[in-house]
N, C-alpha and C positions, 0 to 999 in steps of 0.2 A: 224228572221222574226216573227213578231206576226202576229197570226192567229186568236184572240179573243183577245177582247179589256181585258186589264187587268187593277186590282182597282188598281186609281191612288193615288198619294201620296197625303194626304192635301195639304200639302205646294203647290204643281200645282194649285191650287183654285187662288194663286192669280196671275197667268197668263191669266185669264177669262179680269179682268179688264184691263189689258193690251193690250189686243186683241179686247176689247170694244174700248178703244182710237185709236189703229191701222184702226180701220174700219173705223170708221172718218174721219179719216187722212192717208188717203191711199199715200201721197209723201214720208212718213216716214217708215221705218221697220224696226224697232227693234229686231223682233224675229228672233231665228234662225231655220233652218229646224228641229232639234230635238224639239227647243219647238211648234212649229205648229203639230208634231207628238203625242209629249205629249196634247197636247189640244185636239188634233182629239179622243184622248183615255178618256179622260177626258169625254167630252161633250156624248160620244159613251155609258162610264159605266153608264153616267147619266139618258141614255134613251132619250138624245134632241140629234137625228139625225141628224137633221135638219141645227142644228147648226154644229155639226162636220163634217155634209158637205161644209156649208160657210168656215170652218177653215182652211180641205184641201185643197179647191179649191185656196184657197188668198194663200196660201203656193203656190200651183202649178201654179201658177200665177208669183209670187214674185222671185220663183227659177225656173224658166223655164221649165217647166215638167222633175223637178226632179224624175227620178226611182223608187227613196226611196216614195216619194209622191206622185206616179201614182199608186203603188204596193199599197199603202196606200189606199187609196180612191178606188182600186176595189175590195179590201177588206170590205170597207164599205158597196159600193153597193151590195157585195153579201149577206148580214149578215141581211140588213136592208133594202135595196130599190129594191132586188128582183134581181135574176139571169139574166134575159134578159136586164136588166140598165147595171148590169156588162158586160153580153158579148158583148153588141153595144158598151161599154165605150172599151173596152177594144180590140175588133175590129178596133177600129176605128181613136184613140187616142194612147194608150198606147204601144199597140202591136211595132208601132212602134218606138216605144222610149225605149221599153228595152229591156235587153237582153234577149237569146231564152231561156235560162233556168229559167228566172223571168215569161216569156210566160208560157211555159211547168207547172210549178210549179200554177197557176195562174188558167189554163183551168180544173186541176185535183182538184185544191180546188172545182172548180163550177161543174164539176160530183160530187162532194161527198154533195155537200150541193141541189143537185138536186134529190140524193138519190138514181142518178144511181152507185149504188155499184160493180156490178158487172164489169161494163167496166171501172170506176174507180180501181181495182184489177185489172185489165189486163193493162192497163194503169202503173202503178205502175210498173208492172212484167217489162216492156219495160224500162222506168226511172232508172229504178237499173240497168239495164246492161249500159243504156247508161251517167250514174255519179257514175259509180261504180268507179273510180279514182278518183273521186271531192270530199271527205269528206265532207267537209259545204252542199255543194248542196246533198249528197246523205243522210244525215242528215234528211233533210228538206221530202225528198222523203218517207223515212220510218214515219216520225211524220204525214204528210195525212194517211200513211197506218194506223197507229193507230189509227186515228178518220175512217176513213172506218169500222176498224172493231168493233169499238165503237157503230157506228151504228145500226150495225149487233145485237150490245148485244154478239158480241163475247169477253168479257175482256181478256183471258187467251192468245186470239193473240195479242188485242190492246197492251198489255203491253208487250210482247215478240218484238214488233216492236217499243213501246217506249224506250225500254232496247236497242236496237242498234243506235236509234237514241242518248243515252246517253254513248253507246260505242264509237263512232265516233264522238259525241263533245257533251263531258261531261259538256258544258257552254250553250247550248240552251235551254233557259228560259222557254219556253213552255212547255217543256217535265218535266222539272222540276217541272215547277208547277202542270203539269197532273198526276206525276206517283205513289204520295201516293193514292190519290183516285183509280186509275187502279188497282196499287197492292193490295188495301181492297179488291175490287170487283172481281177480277180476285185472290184471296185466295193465292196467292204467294209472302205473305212475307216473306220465307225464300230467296227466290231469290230474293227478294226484299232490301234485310240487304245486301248480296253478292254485289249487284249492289251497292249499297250506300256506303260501305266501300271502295269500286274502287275509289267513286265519291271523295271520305273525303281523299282519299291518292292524288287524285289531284289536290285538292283544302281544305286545312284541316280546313278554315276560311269561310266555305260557310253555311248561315244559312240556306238557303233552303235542303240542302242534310242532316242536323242534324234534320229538321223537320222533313224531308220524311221520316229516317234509324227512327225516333221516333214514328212512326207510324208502321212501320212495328214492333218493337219490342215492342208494344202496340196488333198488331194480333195475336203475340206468345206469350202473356202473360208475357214477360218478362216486367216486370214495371217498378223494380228497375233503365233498365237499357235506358228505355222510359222518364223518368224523368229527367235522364242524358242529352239524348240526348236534349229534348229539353230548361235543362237548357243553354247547349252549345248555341242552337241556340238565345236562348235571350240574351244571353253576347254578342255575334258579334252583330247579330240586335234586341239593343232594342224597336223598333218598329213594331217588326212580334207578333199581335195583335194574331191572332190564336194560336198561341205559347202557349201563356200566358192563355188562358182558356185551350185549351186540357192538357198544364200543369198540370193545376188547376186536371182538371175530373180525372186526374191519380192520383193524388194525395190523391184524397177522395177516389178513389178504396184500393189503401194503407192503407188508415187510418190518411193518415197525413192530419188534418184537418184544423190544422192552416197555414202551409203553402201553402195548395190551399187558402185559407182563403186573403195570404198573395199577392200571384199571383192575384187573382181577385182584391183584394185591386187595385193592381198596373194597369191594366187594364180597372175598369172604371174610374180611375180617370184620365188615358193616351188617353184614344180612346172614341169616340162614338156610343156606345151600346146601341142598341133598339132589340136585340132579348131578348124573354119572357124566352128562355131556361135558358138564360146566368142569368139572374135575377134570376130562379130559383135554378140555379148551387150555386149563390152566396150564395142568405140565405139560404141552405140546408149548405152551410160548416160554416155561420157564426153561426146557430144553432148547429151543430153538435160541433165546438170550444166551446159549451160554452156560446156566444155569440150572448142570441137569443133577446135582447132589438135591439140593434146593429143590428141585422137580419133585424128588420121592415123597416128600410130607403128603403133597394133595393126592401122588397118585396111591399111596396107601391110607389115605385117610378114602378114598372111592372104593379101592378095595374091601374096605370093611362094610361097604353097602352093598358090592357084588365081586368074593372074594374070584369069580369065574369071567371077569368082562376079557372080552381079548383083547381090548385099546388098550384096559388101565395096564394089562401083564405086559403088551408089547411096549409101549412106551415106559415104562419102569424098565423091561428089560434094555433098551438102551440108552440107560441112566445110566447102568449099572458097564457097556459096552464103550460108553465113551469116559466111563473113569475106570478102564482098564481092569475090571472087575470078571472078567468073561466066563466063568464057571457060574454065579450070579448071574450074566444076561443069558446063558444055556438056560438055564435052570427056570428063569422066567417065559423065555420062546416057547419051551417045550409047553408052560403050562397055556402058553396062550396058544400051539396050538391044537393041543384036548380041544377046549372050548371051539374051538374053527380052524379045523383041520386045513380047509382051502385058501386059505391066507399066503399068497403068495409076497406078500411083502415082509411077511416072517421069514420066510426059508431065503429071503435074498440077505435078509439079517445076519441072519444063521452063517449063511456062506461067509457072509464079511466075517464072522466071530471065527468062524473055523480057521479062514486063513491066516486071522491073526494070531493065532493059538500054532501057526505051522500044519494044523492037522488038515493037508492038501485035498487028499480025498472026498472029506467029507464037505469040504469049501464047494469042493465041484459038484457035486452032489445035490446039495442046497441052490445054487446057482439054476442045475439044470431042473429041476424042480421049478424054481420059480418062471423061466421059462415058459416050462410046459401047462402053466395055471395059465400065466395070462404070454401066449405068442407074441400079442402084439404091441407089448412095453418094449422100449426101444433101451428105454434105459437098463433092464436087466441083461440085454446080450451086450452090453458096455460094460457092465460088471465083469460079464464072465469073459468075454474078450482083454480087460483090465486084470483079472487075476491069470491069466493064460502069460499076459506077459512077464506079468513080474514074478514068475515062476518058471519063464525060461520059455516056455512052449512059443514065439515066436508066431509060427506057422496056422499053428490050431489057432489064435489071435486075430492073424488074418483071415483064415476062414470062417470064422464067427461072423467076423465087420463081414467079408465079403456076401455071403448068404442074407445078412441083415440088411445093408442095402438094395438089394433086389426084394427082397419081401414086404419091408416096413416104406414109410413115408414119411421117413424122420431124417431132418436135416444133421441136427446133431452127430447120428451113426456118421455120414456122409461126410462131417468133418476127423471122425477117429478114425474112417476108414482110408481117408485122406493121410493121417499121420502116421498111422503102421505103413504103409506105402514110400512114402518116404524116409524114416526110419530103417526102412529094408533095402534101402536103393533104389528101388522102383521111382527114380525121380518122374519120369513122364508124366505116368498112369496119376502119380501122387499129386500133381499139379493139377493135373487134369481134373481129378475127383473135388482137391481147393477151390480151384475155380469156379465149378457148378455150387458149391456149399454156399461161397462168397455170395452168387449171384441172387439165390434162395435167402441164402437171411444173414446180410453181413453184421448185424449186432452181436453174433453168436460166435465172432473170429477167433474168438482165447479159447473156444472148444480144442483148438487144434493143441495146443500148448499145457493144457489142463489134461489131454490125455497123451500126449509126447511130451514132457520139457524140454527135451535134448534139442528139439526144434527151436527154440527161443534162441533168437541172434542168428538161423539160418538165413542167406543174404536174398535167395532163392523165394522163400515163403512169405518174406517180408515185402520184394519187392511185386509181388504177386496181390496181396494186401492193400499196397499201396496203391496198386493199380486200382482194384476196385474201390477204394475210399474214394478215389476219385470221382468216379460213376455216380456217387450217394447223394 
């Protein structure tokens, strides 16, 4: 039983014009009860009501107050033309054309969308004792209870009561589609992975239960094996269009840039895509591949649905900054930031653009700006510590790093401040600051060398290094 209209498949589009001629020609019917279902879903996702009332009505018209299509349509009426249309519809007509458990099941949906919760749970309490033998029907009984407690903002029950309605038929569509979002929100994805595993042993070709266990092992950080799963899910359906972007998002948490790169490819050129995120998803990995000419298609094809986002302008603009274009990535900074003046990750841009243009001042400028947005990013007084050097300032370099390390709780700084130190002679003090960095996070060693190369093959740094790889 669907309980919300769910998005229907393209390909239903063209039963619209079918049901155009049917109207017409009402001697004729062609359709059958399912497709009069699928249209009422159809017209419903669409937000024209109106029209998927005419659809079910000529259905229940056509197949004589069909059940399936009574249950349908006071469905409608509750969702969209108001609880008292349902209960006179369903008083008056329906009640007695179905059965008492299509009844029962029908009166509890209209408490819970009336927002009487309470006697909806007590309702409920009653229902389970009395389909406690009917699986399907006691199914159905537990899946209201999870929207009751939905409403409540209780998650931790909703999804304790979707979990039995997927113990007890592990093939009802609804819950299926509900239970990754319940299990994010209600923070039980390890019971959430248990439940999925059950779902995959009884059905091991269902893409929905591969999306869901890949969500849950996306809340445990398990990514490796989030990728997995929701590869599985796109080999069985390649059509599961969400798949294929949250794919994607796990994949750039990895690192793997070309293959989210690769998934997105696949995706807008399969589906149609109007959200601004997903545009941004794309060129943030087709830049990160690499591939930031390539980047501008999607970020100005997002532009054209908000010529003002300050993602799309700042990632365009450093399209435009790493193919040496920098009048271009000015041009697009400034406009992203109109749109969000407080964007300190702009004006650290900015700085980079200026110094590579020579235009020193205004490098420093942007630098100290970004600073003063966010103090305690470690990484922009490395910037400006970084351009102090290679602009000669030596000193104002070391005083950045040295300020930064007493302030901040960043290792990193602690190894650049380690490198200007010794760089300047301060062999001691420079050892000394190495040593502490090593001991804090020695996976992090080539920070010293990434921000001094001159240190690379120093006999001093190395055997300091060495020391501590020992220790590991």
């Amino acid at each position: 039983m669907k309980h919300y209209p769910q998005q229907p498949d393209n390909r239903l589009k063209t039963l619209v014009g079918k049901f155009e001629n049917l109207s017409q020609n009402q001697e004729s019917c062609f359709l059958t009860k399912s497709e009069f279902l699928l249209l009422t879903d159809y017209f419903e996702y669409e937000k024209f009501q109106d029209q998927a009332l005419e659809v079910i009505n000529f259905g229940i018209s056509k197949f004589k107050n069909s059940p399936d299509l009574l249950v349908r349509k006071t469905r409608l009426l509750i969702y969209n033309f108001g609880n008292e249309k349902a209960i006179y519809f369903l008083d008056h007509l329906a009640d007695s054309c179905l059965k008492p458990f299509q009844v029962d099941i029908l009166r509890l949906e209209i408490l819970i969308a009336e927002g009487q919760i309470d006697k909806a749970l007590s309702v409920i309490s009653t229902l389970k004792y009395k389909y406690k033998k009917t699986g399907k029907i006691l199914s159905e009984v537990f899946y209201l209870e999870a929207l009751a407690y939905e409403k409540l903002d209780y998650f931790d029950k909703s999804f304790e009561a979707l979990s039995e309605v997927l113990w007890v038929n592990p093939n009802h569509q609804d819950a299926l589609g509900k239970i990754w979002m319940t299990t994010e929100l209600s923070r039980k994805s390890k019971e959430g992975i248990i439940l999925n595993k059950f779902l995959l042993k009884k059905e091991h070709y269902s893409a929905i239960s591969w999306f869901n266990i890949g969500h849950a092992y996306y809340s445990e950080i398990e990514y490796e094996k989030a990728v997995e799963a929701f590869e599985f899910c796109i080999i069985i359906n390649e059509d599961f269009e969400t798949a294929y972007l949250d794919l994607a998002e796990v994949c750039m948490l990895l690192g793997m840039f070309q293959k989210a790169t690769q998934y997105l490819k696949i995706a807008f050129e399969r589906f149609e895509i109007n959200d601004l995120e997903r545009f941004i998803q794309y060129g943030e990995s087709l830049i990160m591949s690499g591939e930031f000419r390539t980047a501008r298609e999607p970020l100005q094809a997002g532009l054209i649905i908000d010529a003002a986002d300050p993602d799309l302008l700042f990632l365009l603009a450093e399209t435009y900054r790493l193919d040496g274009k920098y009048a271009l990535a000015i041009q697009n900074y400034e406009l992203a930031l109109e749109a969000d003046s407080c964007r300190d990750d702009i004006h650290k841009s900015l700085g980079k653009t200026y110094f590579l243009m020579a235009e020193f001042e205004k490098a420093q400028c942007h630098f100290e700006v970004a600073i003063e947005s966010d103090p305690y990013h470690g990484g922009y007084r490395t910037e400006l510590a970084s351009f102090y050097l290679n602009i000669g300032e030596v000193e104002s370099c070391e005083k950045i790093l040295s300020v930064a390390v007493e302030e901040l709780p960043d290792v990193e700084l602690v190894y650049h401040y380690a490198a200007i130190l010794l760089s300047t002679g301060k062999e001691q003090e420079g050892l000394e600051f190495l040593g502490n960095a090593l001991q804090e996070n020695f996976s992090l060693r080539d920070e010293i060398y990434e921000f001094a190369p001159e240190l690379v093959g120093n006999s001093k740094v190395e055997a300091i290094i060495k020391y501590y790889k020992g220790e590991q």
